[in-house]
N, C-alpha and C positions, 0 to 999 in steps of 0.2 A: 660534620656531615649529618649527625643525626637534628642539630638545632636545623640546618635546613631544610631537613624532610618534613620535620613540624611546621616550621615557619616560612615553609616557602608558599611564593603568591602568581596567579596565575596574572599576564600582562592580557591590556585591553583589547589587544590586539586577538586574544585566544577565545575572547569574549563574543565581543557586539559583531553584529549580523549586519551587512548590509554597507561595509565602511566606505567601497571608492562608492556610496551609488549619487555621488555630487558630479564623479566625473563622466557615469552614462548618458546625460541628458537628461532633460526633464518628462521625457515619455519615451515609451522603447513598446514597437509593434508585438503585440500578442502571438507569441506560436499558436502557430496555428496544429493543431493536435488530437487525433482521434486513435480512440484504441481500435485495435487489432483482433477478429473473434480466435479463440484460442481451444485445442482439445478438452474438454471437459468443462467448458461453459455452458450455462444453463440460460438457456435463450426463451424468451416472451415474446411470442411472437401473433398477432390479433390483425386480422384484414378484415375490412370493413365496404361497405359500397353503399349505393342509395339506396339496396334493397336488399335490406340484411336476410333475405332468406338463399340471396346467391352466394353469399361470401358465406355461407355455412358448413360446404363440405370442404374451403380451406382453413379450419380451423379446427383444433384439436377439441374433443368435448369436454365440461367441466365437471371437476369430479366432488364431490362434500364430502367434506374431512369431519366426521365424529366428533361432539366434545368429548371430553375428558377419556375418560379409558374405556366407557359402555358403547363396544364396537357397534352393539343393538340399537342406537341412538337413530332415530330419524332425523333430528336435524342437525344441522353443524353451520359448517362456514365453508361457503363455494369456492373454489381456488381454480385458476385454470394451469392446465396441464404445460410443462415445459418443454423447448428442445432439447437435449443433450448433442452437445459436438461430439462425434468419435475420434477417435485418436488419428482417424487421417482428415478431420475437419469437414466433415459430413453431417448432416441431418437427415431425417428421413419426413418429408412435408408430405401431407393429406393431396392428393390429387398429380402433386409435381413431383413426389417419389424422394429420391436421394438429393439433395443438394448442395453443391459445397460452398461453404460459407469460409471457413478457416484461412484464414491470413490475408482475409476481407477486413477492410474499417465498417462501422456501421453504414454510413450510408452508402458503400459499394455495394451491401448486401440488402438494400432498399431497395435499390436501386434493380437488381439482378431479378428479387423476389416481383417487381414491380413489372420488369418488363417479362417474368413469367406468366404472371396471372392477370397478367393485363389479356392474352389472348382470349382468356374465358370470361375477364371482367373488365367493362368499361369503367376506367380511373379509379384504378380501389385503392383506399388509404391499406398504409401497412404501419403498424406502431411493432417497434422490436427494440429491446431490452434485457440486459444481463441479468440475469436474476440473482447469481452468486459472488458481483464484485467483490472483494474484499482484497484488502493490504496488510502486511503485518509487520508489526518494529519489536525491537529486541534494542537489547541493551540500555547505557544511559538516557532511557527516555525515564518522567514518571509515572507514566501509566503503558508500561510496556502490553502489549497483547497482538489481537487480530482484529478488526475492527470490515466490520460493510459500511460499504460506499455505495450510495441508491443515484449519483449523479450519473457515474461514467467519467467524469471530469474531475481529479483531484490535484492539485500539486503536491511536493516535498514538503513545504512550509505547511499547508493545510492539513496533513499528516501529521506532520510532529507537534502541531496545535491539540490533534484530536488526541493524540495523548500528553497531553498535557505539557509539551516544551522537552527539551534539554535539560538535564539536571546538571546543576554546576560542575560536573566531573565527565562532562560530553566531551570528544572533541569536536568542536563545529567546522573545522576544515577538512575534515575526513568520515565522510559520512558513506558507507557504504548501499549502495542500491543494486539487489541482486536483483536480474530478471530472465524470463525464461521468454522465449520465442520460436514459434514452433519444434521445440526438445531442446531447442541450443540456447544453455545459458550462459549470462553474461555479467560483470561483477565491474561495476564502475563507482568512482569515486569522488563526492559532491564536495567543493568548498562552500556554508551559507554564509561566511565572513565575508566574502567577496560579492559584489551584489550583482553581478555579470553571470552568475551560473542560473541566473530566472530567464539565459537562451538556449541551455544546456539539454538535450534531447529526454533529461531526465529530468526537468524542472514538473513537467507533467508524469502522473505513475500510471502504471499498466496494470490491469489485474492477476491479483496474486504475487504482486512485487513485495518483495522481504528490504525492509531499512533495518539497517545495525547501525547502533552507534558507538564507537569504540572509548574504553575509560580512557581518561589524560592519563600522564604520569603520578599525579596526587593519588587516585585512585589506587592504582595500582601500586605505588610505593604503599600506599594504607593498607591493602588487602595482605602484603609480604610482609609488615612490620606488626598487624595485626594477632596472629598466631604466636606470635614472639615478646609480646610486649612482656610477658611476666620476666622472662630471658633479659630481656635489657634494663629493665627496673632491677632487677638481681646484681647485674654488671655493674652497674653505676652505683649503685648502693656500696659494691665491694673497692670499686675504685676511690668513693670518697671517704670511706673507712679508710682505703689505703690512705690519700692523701692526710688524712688526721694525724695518723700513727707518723707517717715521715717524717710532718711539717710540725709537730707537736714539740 
């Protein structure tokens, strides 16, 4: 037992990413995929027209951020100011008041903003953007952390790239992807060995989605054997002493 907790080997099978994808076909249609705005997103939101002095009272004013710590600093770095979702998926917009965005895709909320302000402005561009994407992975990855995302668009594989892959002690057919949706969350569970989960509703991530990736058995037979080792080196030491004196 103990030689095969040292010497055991992980099959290819537990390994490589992607094994049936000979029998999908040789191109498989892109999900089609857009996130969802969410309580506590931070919204970038900039309307524009031909005549930037109309689209000015729909836009928030930009405020200058101080360098360093001398709050007395006249100059800095312009930033403009963001939306905040409330927790019932509201905004509060310059001219159009409350508006709700939440459990809108982005261009439903273009589209909305669009045909608001469209009454007081002839075809105004609208650019809107999440300000605080981010994803976080835990466990066997090796660069575990939180990581931003400036597309809006990331997949599973592009995640476990940004930290750095799988560490040989992943398991890749049990990948957990927690996500939240307006308060209800949900905990689903990814095969990347099988190359058919790139239709899986979860192949694209959502902001603020949490990836776990769980140890194999190696791992974890090494974390319980590890606290012990001096204990089993003692054993075997007194067993082959035993054996000496018997067989002597």
């Amino acid at each position: 037992m103990l030689l095969s907790l040292f010497f055991s080997c992980a099959s290819k099978k537990d390994i490589v990413y992607y094994q049936n994808i000979d029998n999908t076909g040789s191109s498989q249609n892109t999900t089609s995929y857009e996130v969802k705005i969410q309580p506590d997103d931070l919204l970038m939101i900039i309307v524009s027209a031909e005549d930037p002095e109309i689209a000015l009272p729909f836009n928030l004013t930009t405020i200058t951020v101080p360098n360093g710590s001398n709050i007395q600093a006249t100059t800095g770095q312009q930033t403009i100011q963001s939306y905040l979702v409330d927790r019932n998926g509201n905004i509060e917009f310059p001219v159009l008041g409350r508006v709700q965005v939440g459990g809108l895709s982005r261009t439903e909320v273009l589209q909305s903003l669009k045909d608001k302000i469209g009454i007081y402005i002839k075809n105004p561009i609208i650019n809107l953007r999440i300000m605080n994407f981010k994803i976080s992975l835990q466990g066997e990855v090796n660069v575990p952390g939180t990581y931003s995302v400036t597309s809006e668009r990331i997949t599973l594989i592009e995640a476990l790239s940004m930290a750095k892959d799988l560490t040989i002690y992943g398991k890749r057919n049990n990948i957990l992807v927690i996500r939240e949706i307006n308060g209800v969350k949900s905990y689903n569970r990814i095969d990347i060995t099988k190359a058919d989960f790139i239709n899986s509703p979860f192949y694209y991530l959502a902001q603020n989605d949490v990836i776990y990736v769980e140890p194999n058995n190696t791992k974890v037979n090494a974390a319980a054997v590890g606290p012990n080792t001096s204990v089993i080196i003692s054993a075997i030491s007194i067993l082959i002493s035993l054996s000496v004196l018997l067989f002597k």
